[in-house]
N, C-alpha and C positions, 0 to 999 in steps of 0.2 A: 504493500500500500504506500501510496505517496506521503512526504512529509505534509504535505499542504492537506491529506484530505485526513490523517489523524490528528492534525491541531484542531479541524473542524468537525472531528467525531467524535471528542471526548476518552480518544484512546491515546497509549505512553508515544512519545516523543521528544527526538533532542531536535535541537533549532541548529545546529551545526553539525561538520565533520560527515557528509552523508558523500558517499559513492559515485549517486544514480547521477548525472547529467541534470536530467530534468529536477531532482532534488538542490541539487548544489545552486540551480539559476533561482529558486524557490525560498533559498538560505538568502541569497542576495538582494531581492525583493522584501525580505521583512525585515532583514538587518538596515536597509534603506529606511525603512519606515519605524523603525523603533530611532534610528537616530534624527531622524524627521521630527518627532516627536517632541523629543530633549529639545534640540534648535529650538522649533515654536513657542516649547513652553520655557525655554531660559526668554525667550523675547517678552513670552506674556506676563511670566514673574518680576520682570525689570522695568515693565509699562510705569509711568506715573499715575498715579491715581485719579489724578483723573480723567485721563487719558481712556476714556470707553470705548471709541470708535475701533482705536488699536485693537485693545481685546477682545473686540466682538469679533473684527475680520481676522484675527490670528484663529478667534477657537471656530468661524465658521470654516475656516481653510483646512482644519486639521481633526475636525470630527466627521465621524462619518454623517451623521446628520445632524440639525440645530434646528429649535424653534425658535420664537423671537422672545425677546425678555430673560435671557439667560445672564447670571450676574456669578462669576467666581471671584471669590478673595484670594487674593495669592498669598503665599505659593500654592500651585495646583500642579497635578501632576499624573501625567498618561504612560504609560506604556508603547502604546500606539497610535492612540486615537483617534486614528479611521476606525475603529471597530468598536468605539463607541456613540452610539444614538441617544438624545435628548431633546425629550419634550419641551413646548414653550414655558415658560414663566420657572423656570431655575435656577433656585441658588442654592451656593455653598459657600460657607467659610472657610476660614483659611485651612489650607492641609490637606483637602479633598485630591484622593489617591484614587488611583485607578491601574490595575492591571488588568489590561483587556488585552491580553493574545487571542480572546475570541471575542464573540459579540456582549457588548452589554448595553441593555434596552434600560432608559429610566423619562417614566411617563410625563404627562402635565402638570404642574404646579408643587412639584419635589423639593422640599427643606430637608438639607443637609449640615449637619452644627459641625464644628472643629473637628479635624482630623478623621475624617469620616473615609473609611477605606473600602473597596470595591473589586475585589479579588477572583478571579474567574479560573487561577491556574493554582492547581498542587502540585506533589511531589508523592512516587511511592514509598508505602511505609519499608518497604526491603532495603536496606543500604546499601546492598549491591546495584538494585535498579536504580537507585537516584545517582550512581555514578556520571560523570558527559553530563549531569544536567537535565537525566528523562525528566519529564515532568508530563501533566494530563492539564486538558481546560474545558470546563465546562461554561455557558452561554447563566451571566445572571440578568433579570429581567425583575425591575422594580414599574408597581403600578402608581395609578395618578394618584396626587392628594398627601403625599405619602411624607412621611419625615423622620431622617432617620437623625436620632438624638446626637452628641459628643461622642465622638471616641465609637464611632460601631463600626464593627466588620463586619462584611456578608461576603462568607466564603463561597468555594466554585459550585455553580447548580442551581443556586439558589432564588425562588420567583417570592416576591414581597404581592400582597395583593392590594389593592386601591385603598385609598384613603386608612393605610396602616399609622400607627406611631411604633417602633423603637426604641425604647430608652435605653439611655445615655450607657456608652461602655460594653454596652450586648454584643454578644459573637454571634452571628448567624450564621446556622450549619445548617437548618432544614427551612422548608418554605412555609411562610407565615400567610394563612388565609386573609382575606379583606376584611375590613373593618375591624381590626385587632390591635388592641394595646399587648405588647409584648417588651420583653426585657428579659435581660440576665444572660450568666455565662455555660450553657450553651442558653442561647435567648429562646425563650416559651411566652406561649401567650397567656395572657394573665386573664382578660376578659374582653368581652365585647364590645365594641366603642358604638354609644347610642343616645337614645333621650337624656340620661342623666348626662352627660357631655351637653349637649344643646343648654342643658340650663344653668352648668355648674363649668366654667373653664378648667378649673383647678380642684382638691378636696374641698370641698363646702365650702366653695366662693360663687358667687354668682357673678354671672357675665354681667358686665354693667354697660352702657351706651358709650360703644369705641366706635361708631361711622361719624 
């Protein structure tokens, strides 16, 4: 099987050092594109702040797709990203990680807080196989609405559903259904996000008149 068609199958692969012809020109193409990457986002990290225009045409040039109203704090930082897609109206603060050797989907209207990491690629547990650097990637796909707290990971696989919260510091290893307040290390959902949310922001506070 090709290097290109196990990175996009979720099966072991090394990214170098391959034989075939057609592999090795394949090695060269995403070594282009992961140093693609770094350039962009050393340009996007070093913008001025106020400087938006920059930033917007650096992360439209270098994702694979953008909505409008996307807002990153720098530093930010891709692995690739052509192979990641984002919905309109996003933001992240500063630290927002991204390892996308495969595709990562994140929907409309996504809050992301401090150091928010997005991981798509492991490593086997045999230490023989992680020799060369095998490693596997799976495809994560976060839904709209969605915010993921300080400090969270969502390891490779993993689908977040609409209008979820996260909180703060959670590892995500399995996928979290919609409308779910979830946390903790590995992150679980705690309960269902519904009416009482509509009248209470917070533990026993009441939304007060913020339009």
């Amino acid at each position: 099987m090709r290097l290109e068609e196990q990175m996009k199958s979720g099966l072991l692969y090394r990214e170098y050092g391959h034989k075939d012809p057609v592999d090795q020109e394949y090695e060269k193409i995403i070594e282009k594109q992961r140093v693609n990457a770094k350039e962009m986002m050393f340009d996007f990290n070093n913008t001025r702040p106020s400087d938006m225009e920059t930033r917007t045409k650096i992360l439209k040039e270098l994702l694979g797709s953008v909505g409008k109203g996307i807002y990153l704090e720098p530093p930010a930082h891709f692995a690739y990203g052509c192979n990641t897609h984002i919905g309109k109206n996003f933001y992240a603060n500063f630290n927002f990680q991204v390892v996308d050797d495969c595709e990562v989907f994140i929907g409309d209207d996504v809050m992301c807080g401090p150091n928010v990491l997005l991981c798509v690629t492991g490593h086997p547990l045999d230490p023989e196989y992680r020799l060369g650097g095998t490693q596997f990637s799976l495809p994560i796909h976060i839904g709209n609405r969605v915010w993921l707290g300080a400090g969270v990971m969502v390891m490779p696989g993993v689908t977040i559903g609409d209008n979820c919260v996260i909180g703060a510091g959670s590892i995500v290893t399995k996928d979290i259904p919609a409308n779910s307040l979830a946390y903790g290390s590995p992150c679980k959902v705690i309960r269902e996000i519904g009416e009482y949310d509509k009248k209470y922001f917070r533990k026993d506070v009441l939304v007060n008149d913020f339009k």
